[in-house]
C-alpha positions, 0 to 999 in steps of 0.5 A, a space after each residue: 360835362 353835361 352843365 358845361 354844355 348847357 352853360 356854352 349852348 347859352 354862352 355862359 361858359 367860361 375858361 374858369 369854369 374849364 379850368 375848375 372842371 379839369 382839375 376835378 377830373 384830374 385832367 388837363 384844359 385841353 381834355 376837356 375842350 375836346 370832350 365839350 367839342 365831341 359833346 356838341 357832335 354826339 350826345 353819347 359823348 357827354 355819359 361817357 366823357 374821354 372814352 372812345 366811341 362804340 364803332 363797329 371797326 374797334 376790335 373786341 376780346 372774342 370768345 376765341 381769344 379768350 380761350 388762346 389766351 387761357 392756351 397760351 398762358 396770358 402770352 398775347 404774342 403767342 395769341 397774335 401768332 395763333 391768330 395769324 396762322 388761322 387767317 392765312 388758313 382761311 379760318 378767320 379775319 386777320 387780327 390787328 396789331 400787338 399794341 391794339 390786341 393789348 388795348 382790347 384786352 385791358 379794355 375788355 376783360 378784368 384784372 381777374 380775369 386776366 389774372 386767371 387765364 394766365 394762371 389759374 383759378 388761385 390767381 384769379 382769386 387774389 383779384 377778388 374782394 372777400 367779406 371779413 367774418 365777425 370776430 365772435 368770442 372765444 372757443 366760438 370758432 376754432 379752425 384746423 390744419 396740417 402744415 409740413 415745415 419747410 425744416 429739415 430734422 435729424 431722425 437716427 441719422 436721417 432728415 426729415 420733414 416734420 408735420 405739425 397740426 394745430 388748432 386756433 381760436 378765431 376770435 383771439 388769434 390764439 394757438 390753443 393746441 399743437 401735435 408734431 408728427 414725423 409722418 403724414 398726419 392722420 387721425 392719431 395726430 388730429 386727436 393728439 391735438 385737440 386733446 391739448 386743445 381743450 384742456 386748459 392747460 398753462 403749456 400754452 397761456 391756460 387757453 382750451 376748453 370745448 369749442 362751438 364750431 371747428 372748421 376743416 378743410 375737407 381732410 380724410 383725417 378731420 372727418 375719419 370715424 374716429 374724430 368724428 365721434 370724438 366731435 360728436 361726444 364733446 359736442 362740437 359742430 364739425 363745418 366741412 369747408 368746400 376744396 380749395 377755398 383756404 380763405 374760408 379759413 383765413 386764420 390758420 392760413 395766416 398762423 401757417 405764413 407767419 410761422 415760416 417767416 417768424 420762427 422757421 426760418 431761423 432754424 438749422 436745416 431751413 428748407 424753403 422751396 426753390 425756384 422750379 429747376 433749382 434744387 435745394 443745397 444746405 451746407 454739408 456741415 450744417 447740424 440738424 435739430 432733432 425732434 425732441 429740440 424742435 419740439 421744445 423750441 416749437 412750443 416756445 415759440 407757440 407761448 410766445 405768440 399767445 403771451 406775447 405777440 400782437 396781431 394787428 387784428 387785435 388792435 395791439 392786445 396779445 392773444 392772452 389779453 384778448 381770452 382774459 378780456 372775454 367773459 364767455 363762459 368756457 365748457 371744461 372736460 375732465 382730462 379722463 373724460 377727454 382721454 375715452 373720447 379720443 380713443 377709437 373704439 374696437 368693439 367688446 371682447 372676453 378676456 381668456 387666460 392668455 388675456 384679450 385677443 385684439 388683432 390676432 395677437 395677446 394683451 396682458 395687464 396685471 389688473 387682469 387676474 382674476 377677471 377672465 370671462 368678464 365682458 369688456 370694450 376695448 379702445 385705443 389710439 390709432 398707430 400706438 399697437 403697443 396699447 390698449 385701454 380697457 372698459 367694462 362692457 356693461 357699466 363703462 368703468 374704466 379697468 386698465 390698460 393692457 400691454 402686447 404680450 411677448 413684445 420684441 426688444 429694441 434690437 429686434 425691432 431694428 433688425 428687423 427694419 434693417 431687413 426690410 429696408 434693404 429689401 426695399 432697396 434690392 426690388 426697387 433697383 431690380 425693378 428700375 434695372 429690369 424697366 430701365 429702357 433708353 431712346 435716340 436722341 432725334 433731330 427731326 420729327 420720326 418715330 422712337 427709336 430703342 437702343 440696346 442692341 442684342 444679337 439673337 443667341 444673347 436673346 435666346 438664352 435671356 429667354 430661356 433663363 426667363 423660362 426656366 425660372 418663370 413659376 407657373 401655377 399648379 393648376 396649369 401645370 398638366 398632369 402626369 400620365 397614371 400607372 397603365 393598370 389604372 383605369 383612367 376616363 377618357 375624358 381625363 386621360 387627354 388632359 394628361 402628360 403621356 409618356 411620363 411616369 411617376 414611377 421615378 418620383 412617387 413613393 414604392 407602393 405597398 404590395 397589392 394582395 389578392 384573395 383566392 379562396 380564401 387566401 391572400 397571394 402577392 401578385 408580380 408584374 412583367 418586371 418582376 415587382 410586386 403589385 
């Protein structure tokens, strides 16, 4: 813009050289007359060609209306009625109109930023531009997480959600090892599944061995003592990554989106999220997986995509051909090795005749004969009570392991959780009867009203009900008044129930015998009783 005012200054601008700079600029001829005519006037206007001049009247995104705008949610017409109301308050100037409102916010603040006063910090970051990590080599990185499948499986009877932890390798997109829980994961699973993560096995493409680095995403689970120092024995660096920052671990992230929309949701018993105020429904004859199919066809699927998928990242080789094609050197574990790793430790102990004492209860092993009063180290896996492996203190030599003595049968077990379930469900229905309160329904603004109407000899004998069966505790309860020929302080005797006796409730007592010269006599009081 500034060559072409220079050429008119000197009456060397032609329509031509107009029509070429307009269509650089992707504009019309007219445009850039009125540009090289708002250059003449103001030198400003050549920077910064098509834009409107600074001028004190143009309405500007204030700290204010940012802060409406984080209120309301991004709702601009809402910000426009808060504006208005607070200028005819006396509180501020009066706002200018929706379209120009509009104007200054696109103007004045990012896409990001717009983004995230409507919704937040997580949909401001899709606005951001992130770095792409270097590709590495294998079992330099791996990455770890939890995902609960949107897939319903039938547990005796019961749907349930199933969790799966996996492990992944950065620099090949490969699943190097899978755990699969009915419950939330925890460290038993975590240590599950990095077992089959470093052993190279051909379950899933002979993919494993003990990586560099593995990245968790701040879980309790990942960083509890005992996968801590199994991390620690096997060598590997353990990268705690900051919360909420699932793109620091871009490669799990991805493996959890592709598996939904490439293998769950061709599932029976597909669950997907519904929109908020929906509620899910699936046919009423819809037969679940159970665990063990949904297992199997999990791992099938964990083949496939180390065997035979082509992630774009890899640029049209499979996960498989991308571990081959590395020459890095693998480090291997011996599987008994591995297994002492990941088990957590419980201290020494002396086996007795009974066996080892652990938890207050006896573990027998039929190596054990013999072997009592020897100093052994006990390990086991978090959750598996039934269990225990059993070390020699002194020299670590792997002994056996050791079953729960007396364990209950299959029928017991169920009995027993039958008995705690209901349980559970009589005090949560008596907790929900006794807490269950209802309020009118209003119209106007006044205070809540209760219903539940009781007449007064309805709330006396709920009370007195209450009473009687209320526990009190024994030291609250006073005590009852001591036989008068006791001889009672008077300090102890104002903390008792008078006119009371424990003659009623208290055993007969023994005759009382006193000596005189020599010879015990009984003695009778006024009613005649022996004393």
């Amino acid at each position: 813009m500034r060559r072409l005012l220079a050429l008119r200054r000197e009456g060397k601008l032609t329509t031509g050289q107009v029509r070429s700079a307009a269509d650089v600029l992707g504009v019309r001829e007219r445009a850039v007359w009125r540009w090289l005519a708002a250059a003449q006037r103001d030198e400003a206007a050549a920077r910064a060609p098509g834009e409107r001049s600074a001028c004190a009247e143009r309405f500007t995104v204030t700290d204010e209306v940012r802060a409406l705008l984080a209120l309301w949610k991004g709702n601009v017409a809402a910000v426009h009625r808060e504006l208005t109301a607070r200028a005819a308050r006396g509180e501020g100037e009066s706002p200018p109109s929706i379209p120009t409102l509009h104007r200054a916010i696109r103007r004045d603040l990012t896409p990001g930023e717009r983004a995230g006063l409507a919704g937040g910090e997580r949909a401001a970051r899709k606005h951001d531009v992130f770095l792409a990590r270097p590709r590495g080599w294998r079992d330099q990185v791996w990455e770890t997480d939890h995902l609960q499948v949107p897939v319903l499986v039938d547990v005796e009877g019961k749907p349930r959600r199933p969790w799966i932890t996996w492990f992944t390798d950065c620099a090949t997109n490969a699943i190097t090892g899978v755990a699969v829980t009915l419950v939330h994961p925890s460290r038993e699973s975590v240590l599950a599944a990095l077992r089959s993560a470093v052993l190279r096995e051909e379950r899933y493409g002979s993919f494993g061995g003990v990586p560099e680095k593995v990245r968790v995403d701040r879980g309790k689970d990942f960083l509890s003592r005992t996968v801590t120092a199994a991390f620690d024995l096997l060598d590997v660096t353990v990268e705690d990554l900051p919360a909420y920052t699932p793109h620091l671990k871009g490669t799990v992230e991805g493996l959890n989106r592709a598996v939904e929309s490439m293998f769950l949701a061709s599932l029976p018993g597909f669950a997907r999220q519904p929109r908020p105020g929906k509620r899910f429904s699936r046919p009423k004859d819809e037969v679940l997986l159970g665990l063990e199919d949904f297992t199997t066809q999990l791992l099938a699927w964990t083949l496939w995509w180390n065997t035979e998928h082509r992630p774009a990242p890899l640029r049209g080789r499979t996960p498989l051909q991308a571990w081959q094609d590395d020459p890095t050197p693998l480090r291997d574990v011996p599987a008994a090795d591995l297994w002492t790793f990941t088990l957590e430790d419980a201290g020494t102990r002396t086996p007795t005749t009974r066996g080892i004492r652990f938890r207050r209860r006896d573990y027998v092993g039929a190596w054990m004969t013999g072997q009592a009063g020897i100093q052994v180290r006990i390990r086991f896996m978090p959750h598996h009570d039934h269990r225990i492996e059993v070390y020699h203190a002194a020299t670590g030599r792997y002994l056996g392991s050791a079953d729960l003595a007396d364990q209950a049968t299959e029928e017991q077990v169920s009995a027993v959780r039958r008995a705690r379930s209901a349980r559970a469900r009589r005090l949560k229905k008596d907790l929900q009867a006794s807490q269950r309160e209802r309020y009118a329904a209003v119209n106007q603004p006044e205070a809540p009203q209760r219903l539940g109407a009781l007449t007064g000899a309805q709330a006396e004998a709920e009370l007195a009900r209450t009473a009687d069966s209320d526990l009190a505790l024994p030291d609250l309860i006073p005590h009852a008044a001591p036989p008068a020929d006791w001889r009672t302080p008077a300090s102890l005797a104002a903390l008792t129930t008078p006119a009371r006796s424990l003659r009623a409730v208290s055993p007969p007592r023994r005759p009382r015998t006193a000596r005189t010269n020599g010879a015990p006599r009984s003695t009778t009081d006024e009613d005649g009783d022996a004393s």
